[in-house]
TORLO-299210 format. One record per residue (C-alpha): residue in one letter; x negated, y negated, z negated; chain. Coordinates in Angstrom, 1 decimal. Example, Ala and Ser with C-alpha at 12.3 -4.5 7.8 and 13.67 -1.06 7.14 Angstrom:
% TORLO-299210
<node residu="a" px="-12.3" py="4.5" pz="-7.8" chaine="A"/>
<node residu="s" px="-13.7" py="1.1" pz="-7.1" chaine="A"/>
This chain:
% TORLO-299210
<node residu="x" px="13.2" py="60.3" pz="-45.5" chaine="A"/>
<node residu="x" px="10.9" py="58.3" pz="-47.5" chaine="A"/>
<node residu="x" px="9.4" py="55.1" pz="-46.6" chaine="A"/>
<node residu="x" px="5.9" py="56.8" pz="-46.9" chaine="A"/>
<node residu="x" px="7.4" py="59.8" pz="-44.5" chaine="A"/>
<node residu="x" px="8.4" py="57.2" pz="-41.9" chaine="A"/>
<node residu="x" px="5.3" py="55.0" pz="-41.7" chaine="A"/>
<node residu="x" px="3.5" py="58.6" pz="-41.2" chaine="A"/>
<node residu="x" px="5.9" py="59.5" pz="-38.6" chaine="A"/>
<node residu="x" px="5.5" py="56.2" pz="-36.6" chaine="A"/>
<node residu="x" px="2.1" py="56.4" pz="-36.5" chaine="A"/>
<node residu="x" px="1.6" py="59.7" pz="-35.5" chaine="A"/>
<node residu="x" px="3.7" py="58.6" pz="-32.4" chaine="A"/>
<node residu="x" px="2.2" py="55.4" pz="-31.9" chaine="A"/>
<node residu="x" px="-1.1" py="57.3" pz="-32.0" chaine="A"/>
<node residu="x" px="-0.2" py="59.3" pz="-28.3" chaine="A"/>
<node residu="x" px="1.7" py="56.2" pz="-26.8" chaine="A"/>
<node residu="x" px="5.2" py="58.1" pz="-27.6" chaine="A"/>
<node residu="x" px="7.8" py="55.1" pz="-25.8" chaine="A"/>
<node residu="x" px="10.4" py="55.9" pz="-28.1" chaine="A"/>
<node residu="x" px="8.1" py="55.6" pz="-31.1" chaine="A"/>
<node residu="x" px="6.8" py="52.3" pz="-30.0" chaine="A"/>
<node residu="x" px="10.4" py="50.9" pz="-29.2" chaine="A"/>
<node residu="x" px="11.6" py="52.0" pz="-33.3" chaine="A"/>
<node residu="x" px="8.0" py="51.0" pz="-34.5" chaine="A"/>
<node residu="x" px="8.6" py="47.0" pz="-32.5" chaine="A"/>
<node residu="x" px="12.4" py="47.2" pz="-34.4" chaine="A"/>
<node residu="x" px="11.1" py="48.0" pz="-37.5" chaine="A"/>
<node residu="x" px="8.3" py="44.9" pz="-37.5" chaine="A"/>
<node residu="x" px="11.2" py="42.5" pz="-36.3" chaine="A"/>
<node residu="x" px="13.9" py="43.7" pz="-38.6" chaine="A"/>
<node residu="x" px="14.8" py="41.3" pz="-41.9" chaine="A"/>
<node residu="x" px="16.4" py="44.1" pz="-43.9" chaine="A"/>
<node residu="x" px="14.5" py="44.2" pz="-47.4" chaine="A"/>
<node residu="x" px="13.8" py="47.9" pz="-46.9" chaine="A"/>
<node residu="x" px="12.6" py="47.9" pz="-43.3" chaine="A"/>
<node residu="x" px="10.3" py="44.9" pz="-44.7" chaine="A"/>
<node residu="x" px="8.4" py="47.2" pz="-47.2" chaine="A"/>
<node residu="x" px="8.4" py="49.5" pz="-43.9" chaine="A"/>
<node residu="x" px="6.9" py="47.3" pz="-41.6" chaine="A"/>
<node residu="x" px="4.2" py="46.3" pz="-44.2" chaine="A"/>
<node residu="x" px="3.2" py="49.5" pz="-44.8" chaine="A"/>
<node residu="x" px="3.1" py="50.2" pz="-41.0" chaine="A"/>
<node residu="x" px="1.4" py="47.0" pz="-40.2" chaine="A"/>
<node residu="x" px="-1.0" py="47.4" pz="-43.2" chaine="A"/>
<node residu="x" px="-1.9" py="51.1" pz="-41.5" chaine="A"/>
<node residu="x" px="-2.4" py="50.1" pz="-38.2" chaine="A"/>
<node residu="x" px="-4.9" py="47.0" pz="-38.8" chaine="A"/>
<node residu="x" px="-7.3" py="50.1" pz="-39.5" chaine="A"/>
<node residu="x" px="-7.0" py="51.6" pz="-36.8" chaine="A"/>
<node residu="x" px="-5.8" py="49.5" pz="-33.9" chaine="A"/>
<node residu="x" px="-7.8" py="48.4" pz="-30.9" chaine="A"/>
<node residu="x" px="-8.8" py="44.8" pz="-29.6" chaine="A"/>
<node residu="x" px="-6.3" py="43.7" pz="-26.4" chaine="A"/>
<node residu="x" px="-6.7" py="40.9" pz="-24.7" chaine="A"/>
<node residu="x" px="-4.0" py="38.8" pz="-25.1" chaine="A"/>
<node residu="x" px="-2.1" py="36.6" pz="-22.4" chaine="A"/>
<node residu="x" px="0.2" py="33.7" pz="-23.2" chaine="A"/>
<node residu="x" px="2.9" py="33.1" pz="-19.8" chaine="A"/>
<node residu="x" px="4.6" py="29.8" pz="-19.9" chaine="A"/>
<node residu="x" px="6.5" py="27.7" pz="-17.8" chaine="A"/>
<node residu="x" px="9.7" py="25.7" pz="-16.6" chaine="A"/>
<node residu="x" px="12.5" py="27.8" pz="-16.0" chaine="A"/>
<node residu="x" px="12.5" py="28.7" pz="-12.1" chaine="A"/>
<node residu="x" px="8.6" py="29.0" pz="-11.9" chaine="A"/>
<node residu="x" px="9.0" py="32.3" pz="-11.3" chaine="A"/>
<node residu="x" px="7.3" py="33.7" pz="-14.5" chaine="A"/>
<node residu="x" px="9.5" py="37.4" pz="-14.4" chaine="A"/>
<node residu="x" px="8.3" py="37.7" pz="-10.8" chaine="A"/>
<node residu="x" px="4.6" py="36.7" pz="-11.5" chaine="A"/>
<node residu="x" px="3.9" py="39.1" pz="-14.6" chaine="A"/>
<node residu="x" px="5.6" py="41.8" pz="-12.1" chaine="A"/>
<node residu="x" px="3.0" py="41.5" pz="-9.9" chaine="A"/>
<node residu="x" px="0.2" py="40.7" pz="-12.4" chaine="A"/>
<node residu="x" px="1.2" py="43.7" pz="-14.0" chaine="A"/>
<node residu="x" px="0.9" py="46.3" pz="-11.1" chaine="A"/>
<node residu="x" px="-2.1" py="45.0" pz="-10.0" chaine="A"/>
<node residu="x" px="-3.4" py="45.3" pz="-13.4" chaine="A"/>
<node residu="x" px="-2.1" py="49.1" pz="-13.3" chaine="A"/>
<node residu="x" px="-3.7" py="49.4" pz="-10.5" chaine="A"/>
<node residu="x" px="-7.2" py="48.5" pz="-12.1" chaine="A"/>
<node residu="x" px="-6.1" py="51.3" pz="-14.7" chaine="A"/>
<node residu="x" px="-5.0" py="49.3" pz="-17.3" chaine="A"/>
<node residu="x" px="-2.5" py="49.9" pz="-19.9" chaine="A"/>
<node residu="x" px="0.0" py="47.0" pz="-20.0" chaine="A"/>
<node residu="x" px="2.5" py="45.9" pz="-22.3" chaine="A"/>
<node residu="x" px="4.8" py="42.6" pz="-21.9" chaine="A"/>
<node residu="x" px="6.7" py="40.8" pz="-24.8" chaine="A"/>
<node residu="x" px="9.7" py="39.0" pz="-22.8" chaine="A"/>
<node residu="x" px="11.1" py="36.7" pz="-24.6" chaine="A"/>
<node residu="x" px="15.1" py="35.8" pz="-23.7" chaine="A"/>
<node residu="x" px="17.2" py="33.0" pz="-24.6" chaine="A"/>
<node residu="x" px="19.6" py="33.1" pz="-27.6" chaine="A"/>
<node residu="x" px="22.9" py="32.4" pz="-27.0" chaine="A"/>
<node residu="x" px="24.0" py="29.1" pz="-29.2" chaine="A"/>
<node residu="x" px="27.9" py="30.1" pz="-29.9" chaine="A"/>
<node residu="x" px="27.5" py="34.1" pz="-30.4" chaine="A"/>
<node residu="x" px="23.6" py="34.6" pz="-30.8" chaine="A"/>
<node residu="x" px="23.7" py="36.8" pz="-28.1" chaine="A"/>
<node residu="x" px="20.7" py="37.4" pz="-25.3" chaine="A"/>
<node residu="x" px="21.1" py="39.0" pz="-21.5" chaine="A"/>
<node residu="x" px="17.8" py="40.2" pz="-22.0" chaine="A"/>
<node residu="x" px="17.5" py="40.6" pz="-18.0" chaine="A"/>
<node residu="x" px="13.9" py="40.7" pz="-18.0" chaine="A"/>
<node residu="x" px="13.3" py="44.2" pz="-17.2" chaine="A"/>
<node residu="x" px="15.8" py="43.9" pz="-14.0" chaine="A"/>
<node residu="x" px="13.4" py="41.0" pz="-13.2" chaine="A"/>
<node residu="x" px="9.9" py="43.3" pz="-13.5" chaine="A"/>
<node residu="x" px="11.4" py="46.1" pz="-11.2" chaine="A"/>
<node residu="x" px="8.2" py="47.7" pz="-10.3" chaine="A"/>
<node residu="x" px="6.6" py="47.2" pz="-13.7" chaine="A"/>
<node residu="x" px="9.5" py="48.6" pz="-15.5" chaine="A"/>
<node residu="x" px="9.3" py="51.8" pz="-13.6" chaine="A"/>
<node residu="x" px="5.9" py="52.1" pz="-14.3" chaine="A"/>
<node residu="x" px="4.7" py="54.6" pz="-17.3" chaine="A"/>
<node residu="x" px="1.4" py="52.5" pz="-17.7" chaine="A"/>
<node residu="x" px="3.0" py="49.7" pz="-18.5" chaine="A"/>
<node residu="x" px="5.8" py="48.9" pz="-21.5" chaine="A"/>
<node residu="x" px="8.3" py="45.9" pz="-21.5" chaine="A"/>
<node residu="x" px="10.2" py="44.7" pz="-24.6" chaine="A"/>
<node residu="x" px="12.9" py="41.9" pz="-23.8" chaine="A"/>
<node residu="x" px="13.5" py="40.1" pz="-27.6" chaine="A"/>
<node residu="x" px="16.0" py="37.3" pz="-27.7" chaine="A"/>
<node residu="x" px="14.1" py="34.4" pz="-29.3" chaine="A"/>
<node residu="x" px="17.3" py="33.9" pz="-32.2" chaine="A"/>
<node residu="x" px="16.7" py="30.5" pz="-31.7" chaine="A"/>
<node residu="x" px="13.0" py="30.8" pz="-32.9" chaine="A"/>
<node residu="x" px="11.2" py="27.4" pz="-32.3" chaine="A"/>
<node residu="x" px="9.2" py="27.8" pz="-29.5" chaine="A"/>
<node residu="x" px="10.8" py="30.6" pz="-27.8" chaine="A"/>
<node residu="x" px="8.6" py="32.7" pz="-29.3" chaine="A"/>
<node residu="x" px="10.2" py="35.3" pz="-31.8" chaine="A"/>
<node residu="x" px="9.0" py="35.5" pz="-35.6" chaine="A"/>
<node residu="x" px="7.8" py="39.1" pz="-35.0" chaine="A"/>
<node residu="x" px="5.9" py="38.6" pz="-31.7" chaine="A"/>
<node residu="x" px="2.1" py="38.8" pz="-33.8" chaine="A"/>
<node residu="x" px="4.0" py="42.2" pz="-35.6" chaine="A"/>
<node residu="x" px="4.9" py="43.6" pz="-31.9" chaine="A"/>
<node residu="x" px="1.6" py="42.9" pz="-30.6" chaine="A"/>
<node residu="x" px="-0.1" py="45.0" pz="-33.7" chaine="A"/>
<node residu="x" px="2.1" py="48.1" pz="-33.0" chaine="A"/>
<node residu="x" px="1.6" py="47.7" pz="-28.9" chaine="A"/>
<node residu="x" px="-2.8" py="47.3" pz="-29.7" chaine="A"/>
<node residu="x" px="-2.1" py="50.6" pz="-31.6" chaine="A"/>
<node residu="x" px="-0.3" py="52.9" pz="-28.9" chaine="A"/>
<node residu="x" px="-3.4" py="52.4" pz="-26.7" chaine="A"/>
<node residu="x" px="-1.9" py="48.9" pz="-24.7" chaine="A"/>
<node residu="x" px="-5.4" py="47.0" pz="-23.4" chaine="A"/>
<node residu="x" px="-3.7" py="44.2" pz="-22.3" chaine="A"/>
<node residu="x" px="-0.1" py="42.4" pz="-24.0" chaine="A"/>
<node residu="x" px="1.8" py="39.4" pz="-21.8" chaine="A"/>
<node residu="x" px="3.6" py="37.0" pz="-23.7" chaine="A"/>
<node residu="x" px="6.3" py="35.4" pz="-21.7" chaine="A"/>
<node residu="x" px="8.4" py="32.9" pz="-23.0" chaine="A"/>
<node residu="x" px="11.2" py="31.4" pz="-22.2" chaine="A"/>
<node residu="x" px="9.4" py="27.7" pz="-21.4" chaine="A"/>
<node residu="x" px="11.3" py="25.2" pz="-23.4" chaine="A"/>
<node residu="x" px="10.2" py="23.0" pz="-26.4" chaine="A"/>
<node residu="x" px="7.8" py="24.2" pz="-28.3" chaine="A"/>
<node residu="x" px="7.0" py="27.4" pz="-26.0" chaine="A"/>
<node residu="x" px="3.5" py="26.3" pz="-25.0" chaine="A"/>
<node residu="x" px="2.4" py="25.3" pz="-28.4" chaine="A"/>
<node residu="x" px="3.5" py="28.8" pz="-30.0" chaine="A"/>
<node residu="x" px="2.4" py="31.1" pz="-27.6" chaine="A"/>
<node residu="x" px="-1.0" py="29.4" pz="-27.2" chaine="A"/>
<node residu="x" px="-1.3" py="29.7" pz="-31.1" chaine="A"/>
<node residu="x" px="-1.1" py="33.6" pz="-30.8" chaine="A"/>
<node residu="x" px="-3.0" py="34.6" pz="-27.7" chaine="A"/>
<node residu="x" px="-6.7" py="34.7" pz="-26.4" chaine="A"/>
<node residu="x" px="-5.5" py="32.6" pz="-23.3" chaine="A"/>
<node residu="x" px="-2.9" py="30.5" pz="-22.1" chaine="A"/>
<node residu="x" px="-1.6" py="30.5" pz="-18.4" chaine="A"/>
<node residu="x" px="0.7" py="27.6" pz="-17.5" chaine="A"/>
<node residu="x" px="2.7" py="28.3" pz="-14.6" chaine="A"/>
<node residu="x" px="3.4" py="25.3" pz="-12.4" chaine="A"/>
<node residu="x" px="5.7" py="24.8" pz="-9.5" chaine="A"/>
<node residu="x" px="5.1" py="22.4" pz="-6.3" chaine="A"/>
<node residu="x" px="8.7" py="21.7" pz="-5.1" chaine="A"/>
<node residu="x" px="9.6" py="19.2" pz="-8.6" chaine="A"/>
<node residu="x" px="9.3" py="16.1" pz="-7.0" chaine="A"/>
<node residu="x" px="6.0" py="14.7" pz="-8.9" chaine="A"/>
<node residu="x" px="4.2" py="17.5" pz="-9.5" chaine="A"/>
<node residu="x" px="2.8" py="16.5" pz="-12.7" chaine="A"/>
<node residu="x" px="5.9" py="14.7" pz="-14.1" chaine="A"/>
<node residu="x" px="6.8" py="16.8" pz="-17.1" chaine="A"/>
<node residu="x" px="3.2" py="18.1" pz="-17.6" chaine="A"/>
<node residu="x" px="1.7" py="16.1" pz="-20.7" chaine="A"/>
<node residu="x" px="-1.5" py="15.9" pz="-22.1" chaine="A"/>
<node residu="x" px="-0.8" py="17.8" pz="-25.3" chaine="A"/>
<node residu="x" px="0.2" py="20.8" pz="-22.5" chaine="A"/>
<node residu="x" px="-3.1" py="20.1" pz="-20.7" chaine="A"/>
<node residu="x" px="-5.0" py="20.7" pz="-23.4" chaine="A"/>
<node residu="x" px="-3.9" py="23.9" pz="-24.4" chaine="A"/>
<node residu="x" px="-3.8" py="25.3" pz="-21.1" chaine="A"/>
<node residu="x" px="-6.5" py="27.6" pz="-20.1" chaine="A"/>
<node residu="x" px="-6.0" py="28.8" pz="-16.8" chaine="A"/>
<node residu="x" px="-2.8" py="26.6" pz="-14.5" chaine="A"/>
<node residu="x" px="-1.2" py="28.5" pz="-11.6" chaine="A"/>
<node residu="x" px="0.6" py="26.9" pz="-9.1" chaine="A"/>
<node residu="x" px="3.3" py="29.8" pz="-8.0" chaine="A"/>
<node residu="x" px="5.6" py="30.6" pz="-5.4" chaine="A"/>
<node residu="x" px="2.6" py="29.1" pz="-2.5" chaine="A"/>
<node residu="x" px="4.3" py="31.7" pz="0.1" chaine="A"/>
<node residu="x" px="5.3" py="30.4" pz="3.6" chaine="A"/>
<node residu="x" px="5.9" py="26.8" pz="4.5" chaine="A"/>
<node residu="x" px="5.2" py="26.0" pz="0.8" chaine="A"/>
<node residu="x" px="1.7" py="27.0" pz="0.8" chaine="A"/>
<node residu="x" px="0.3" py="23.6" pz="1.9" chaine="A"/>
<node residu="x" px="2.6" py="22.0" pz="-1.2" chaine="A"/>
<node residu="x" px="1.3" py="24.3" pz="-3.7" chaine="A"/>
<node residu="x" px="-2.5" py="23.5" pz="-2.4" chaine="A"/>
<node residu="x" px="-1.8" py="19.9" pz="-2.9" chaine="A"/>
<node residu="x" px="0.3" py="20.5" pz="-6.2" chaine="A"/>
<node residu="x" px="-3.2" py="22.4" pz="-7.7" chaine="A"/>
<node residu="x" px="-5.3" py="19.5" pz="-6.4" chaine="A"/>
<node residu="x" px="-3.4" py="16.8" pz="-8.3" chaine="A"/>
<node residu="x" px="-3.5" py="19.1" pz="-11.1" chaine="A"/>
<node residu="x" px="-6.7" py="19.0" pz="-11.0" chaine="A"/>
<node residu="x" px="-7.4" py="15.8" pz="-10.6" chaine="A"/>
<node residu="x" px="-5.3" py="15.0" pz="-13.8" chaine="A"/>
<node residu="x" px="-7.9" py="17.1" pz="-15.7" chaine="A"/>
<node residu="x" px="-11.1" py="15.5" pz="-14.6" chaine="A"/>
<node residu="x" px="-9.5" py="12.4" pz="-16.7" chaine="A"/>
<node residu="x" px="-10.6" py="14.8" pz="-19.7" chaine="A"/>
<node residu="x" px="-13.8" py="13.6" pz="-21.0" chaine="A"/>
<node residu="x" px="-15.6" py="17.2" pz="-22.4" chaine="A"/>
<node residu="x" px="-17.8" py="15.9" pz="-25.3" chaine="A"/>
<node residu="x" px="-19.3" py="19.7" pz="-24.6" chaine="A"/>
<node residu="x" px="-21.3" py="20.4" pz="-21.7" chaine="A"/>
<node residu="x" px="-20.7" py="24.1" pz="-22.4" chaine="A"/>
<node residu="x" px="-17.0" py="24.0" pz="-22.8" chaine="A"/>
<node residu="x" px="-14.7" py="25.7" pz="-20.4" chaine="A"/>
<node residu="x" px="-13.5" py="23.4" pz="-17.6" chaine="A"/>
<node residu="x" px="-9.3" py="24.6" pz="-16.8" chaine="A"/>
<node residu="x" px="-9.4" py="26.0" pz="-13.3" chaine="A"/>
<node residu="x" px="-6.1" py="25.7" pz="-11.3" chaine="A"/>
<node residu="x" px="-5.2" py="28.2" pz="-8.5" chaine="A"/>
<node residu="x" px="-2.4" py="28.8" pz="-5.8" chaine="A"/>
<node residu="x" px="-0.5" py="32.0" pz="-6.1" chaine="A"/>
<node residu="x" px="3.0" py="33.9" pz="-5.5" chaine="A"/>
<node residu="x" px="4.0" py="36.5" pz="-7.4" chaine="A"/>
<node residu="x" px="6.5" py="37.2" pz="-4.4" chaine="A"/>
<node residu="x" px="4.1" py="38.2" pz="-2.2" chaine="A"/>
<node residu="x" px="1.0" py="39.1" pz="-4.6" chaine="A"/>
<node residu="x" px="-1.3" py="36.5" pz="-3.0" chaine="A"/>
<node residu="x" px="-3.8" py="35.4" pz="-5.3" chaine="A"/>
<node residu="x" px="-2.9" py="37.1" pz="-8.4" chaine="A"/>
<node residu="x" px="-6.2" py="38.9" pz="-8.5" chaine="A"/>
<node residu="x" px="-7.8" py="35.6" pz="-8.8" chaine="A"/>
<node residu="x" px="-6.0" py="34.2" pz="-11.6" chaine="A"/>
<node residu="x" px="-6.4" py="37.7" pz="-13.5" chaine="A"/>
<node residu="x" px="-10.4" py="37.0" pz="-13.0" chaine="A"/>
<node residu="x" px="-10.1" py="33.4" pz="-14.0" chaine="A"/>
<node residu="x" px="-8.7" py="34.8" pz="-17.3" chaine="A"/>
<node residu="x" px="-10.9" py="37.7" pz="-17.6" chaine="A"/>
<node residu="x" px="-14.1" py="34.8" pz="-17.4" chaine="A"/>
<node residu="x" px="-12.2" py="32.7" pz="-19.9" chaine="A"/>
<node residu="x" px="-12.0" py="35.7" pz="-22.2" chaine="A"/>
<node residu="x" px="-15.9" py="36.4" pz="-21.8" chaine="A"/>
<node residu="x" px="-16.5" py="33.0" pz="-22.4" chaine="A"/>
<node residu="x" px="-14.9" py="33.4" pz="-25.8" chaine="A"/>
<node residu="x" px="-16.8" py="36.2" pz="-26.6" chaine="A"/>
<node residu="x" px="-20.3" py="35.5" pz="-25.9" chaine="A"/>
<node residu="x" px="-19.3" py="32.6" pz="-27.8" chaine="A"/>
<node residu="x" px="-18.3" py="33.6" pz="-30.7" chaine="A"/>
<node residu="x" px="-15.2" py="31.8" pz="-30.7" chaine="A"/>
<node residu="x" px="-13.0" py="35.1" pz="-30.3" chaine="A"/>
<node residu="x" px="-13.5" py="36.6" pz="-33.8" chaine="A"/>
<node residu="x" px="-12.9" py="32.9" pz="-34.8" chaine="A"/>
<node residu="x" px="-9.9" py="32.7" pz="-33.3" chaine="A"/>
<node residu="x" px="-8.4" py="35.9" pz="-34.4" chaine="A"/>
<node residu="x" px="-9.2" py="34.8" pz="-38.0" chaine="A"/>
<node residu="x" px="-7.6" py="31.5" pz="-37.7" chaine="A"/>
<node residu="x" px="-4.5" py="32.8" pz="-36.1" chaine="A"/>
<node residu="x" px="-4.5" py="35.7" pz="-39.0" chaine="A"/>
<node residu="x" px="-3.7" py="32.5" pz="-41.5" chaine="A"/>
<node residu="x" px="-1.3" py="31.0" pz="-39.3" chaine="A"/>
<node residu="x" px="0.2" py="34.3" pz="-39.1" chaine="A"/>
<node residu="x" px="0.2" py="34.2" pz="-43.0" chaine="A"/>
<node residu="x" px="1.4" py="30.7" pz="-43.7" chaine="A"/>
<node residu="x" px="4.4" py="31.6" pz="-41.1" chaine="A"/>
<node residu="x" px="5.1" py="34.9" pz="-43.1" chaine="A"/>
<node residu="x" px="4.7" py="33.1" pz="-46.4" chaine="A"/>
<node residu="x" px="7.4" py="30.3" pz="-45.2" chaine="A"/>
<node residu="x" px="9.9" py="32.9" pz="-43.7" chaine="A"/>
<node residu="x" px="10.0" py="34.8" pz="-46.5" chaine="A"/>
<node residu="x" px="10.7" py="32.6" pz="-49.3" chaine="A"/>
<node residu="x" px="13.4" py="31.0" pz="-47.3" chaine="A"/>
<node residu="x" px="14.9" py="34.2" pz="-46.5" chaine="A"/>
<node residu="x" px="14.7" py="34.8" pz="-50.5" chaine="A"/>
<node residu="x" px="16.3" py="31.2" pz="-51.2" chaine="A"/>
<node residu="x" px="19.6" py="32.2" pz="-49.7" chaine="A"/>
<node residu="x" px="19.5" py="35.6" pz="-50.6" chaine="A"/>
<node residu="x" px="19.7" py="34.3" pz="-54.1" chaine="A"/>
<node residu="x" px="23.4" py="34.6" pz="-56.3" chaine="A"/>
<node residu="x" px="23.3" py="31.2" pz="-57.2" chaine="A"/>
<node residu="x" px="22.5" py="29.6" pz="-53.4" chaine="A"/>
<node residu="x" px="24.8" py="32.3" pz="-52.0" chaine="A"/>
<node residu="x" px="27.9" py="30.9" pz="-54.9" chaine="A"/>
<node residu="x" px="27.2" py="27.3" pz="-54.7" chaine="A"/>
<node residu="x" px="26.3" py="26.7" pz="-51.2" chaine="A"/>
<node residu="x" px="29.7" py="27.0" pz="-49.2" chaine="A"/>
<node residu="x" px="30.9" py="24.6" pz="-52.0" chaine="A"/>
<node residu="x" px="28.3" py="21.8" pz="-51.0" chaine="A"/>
<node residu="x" px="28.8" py="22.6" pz="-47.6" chaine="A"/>
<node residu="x" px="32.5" py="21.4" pz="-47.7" chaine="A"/>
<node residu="x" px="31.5" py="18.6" pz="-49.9" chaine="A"/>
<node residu="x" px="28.7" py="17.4" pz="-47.1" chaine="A"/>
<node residu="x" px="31.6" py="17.7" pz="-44.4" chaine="A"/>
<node residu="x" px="33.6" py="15.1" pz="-46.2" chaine="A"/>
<node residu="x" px="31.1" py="13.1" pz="-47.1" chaine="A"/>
<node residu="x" px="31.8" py="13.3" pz="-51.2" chaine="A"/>
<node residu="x" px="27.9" py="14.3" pz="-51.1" chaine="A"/>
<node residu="x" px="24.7" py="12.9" pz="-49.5" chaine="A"/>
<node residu="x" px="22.5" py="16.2" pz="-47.7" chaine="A"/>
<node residu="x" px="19.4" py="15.2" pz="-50.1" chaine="A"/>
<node residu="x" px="21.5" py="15.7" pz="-53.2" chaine="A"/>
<node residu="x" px="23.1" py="18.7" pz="-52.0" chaine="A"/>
<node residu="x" px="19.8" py="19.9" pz="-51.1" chaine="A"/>
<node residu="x" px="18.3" py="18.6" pz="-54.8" chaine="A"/>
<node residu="x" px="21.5" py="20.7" pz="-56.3" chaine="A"/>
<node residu="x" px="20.6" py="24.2" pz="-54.6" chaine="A"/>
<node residu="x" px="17.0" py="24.0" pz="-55.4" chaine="A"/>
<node residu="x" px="17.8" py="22.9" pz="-59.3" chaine="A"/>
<node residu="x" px="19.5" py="26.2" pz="-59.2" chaine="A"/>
């Protein structure tokens, strides 16, 4: 089958929602193989005519907020409203083999039953941020099966906050009451990329810990001075996506946040700026996955390698060799 043939093929089944389509579409988009590349391209270039305008979530938090359980019930209650869903779960890489449980549809049991609704557990391959390379690819294909609405989870460590919030219309920061100091942890440069902060797991005796957890929060965000009388002020809410309780709430804080960027103007701004990221990102992966690829690197580097390890050669000069090559 020719490259052409495929591309056609995907998007005729992208184009009625087909599950298996979307799953070999996603694989395609995150695959490094130079072929599949030329693929995706052709895919991606396709769809950018065609596909439709989501609104995009970024989900972050400490492990053991709860963030599998919350976009459970966020989900369904979205599918309830009629919406088509789609989550990107990103797992954990292991270190030693590179491997990933990718548990995250065993987490989402009801939304992972649900045909209005499509989950795709990626390990992050030890992606920066938690957030894999092909996540902006994936979104594309999900926009074009018909998906209204895409939640990026990631795994919340490092970088996660600042790479999901520089791919997504808004960014949810899940918090968690029972740490001690509720806003140890939480720094400014998180603060000020959040959009909307949730305070989970407020079920049963923990509800009054939650309420006081969101207060502090707040509090800590009044110390922002908006320049911008205009600008939108972070709301932070009590939920549990155990029991459901106020999950409708944070959905419509979103939802206003969203509207806020589009009588704005800000959205299509956004878009375009996160396009050249996009780009940039692209450019960078690319040529370094061209750079080792290359004869020379491939023959010379094990050679410096062992030379590094002994210490017969500085890093910098090894590094000055390959790229004289």
């Amino acid at each position: 089958m020719s490259i052409s043939q495929q591309v056609d093929e995907l998007l005729a089944g992208l184009e009625v929602g087909n599950r298996s389509t979307i799953a070999r579409a996603i694989t395609l988009v995150e695959s490094t193989r130079a072929t599949d590349r030329v693929a995706a391209a052709q895919l991606l270039d396709a769809i950018s005519e065609t596909s439709q305008d989501s609104v995009r979530v970024g989900i972050s938090g400490v492990p053991g907020v709860g963030k599998s359980t919350f976009i459970d019930s966020l989900g369904m209650h979205l599918v309830d409203e009629g919406h088509q869903v789609a989550v990107l779960a990103v797992d954990p890489s292991s270190v030693r083999s590179g491997g990933s449980v990718l548990g995250d549809k065993t987490r989402m049991e009801r939304l992972s039953g649900c045909e209005a609704a499509f989950i795709r557990p990626s390990p992050n391959a030890g992606t920066l941020g938690g957030v894999t390379r092909s996540t902006r690819a994936a979104m594309s294909v999900l926009e074009a099966a018909g998906y209204d609405t895409i939640l990026v989870e990631t795994v919340g460590v490092g970088q996660s906050e600042v790479a999901v919030s520089g791919m997504v219309d808004s960014f949810l920061l899940l918090a968690l009451a029972r740490t001690g100091d509720q806003l140890q942890g939480i720094k400014r440069g998180i603060l000020e990329l959040v959009d909307v902060i949730a305070v989970n797991k407020a079920d049963g005796d923990h509800a009054p810990e939650a309420r006081t957890a969101a207060r502090e929060l707040s509090g800590a965000l009044r110390l922002f001075s908006y320049d911008d009388p205009d600008a939108w002020k972070v709301p932070v809410l009590t939920c549990s996506g155990l029991e459901g309780t106020g999950i409708p709430e944070v959905w419509q804080a979103l939802v206003e946040h969203r509207r806020q960027l589009e009588n704005s103007g800000q959205l299509h701004e956004l878009r375009g700026e996160q396009a050249a990221v996009w780009l940039a990102e692209e450019i960078e992966q690319r040529l370094v996955q061209d750079f080792y690829q290359r004869p020379a690197v491939a023959e010379e580097l094990p050679q410096l390698q062992q030379r590094v390890r002994r210490g017969d050669l500085s890093v910098l000069a090894a590094v000055e060799q390959l790229l004289d090559k």
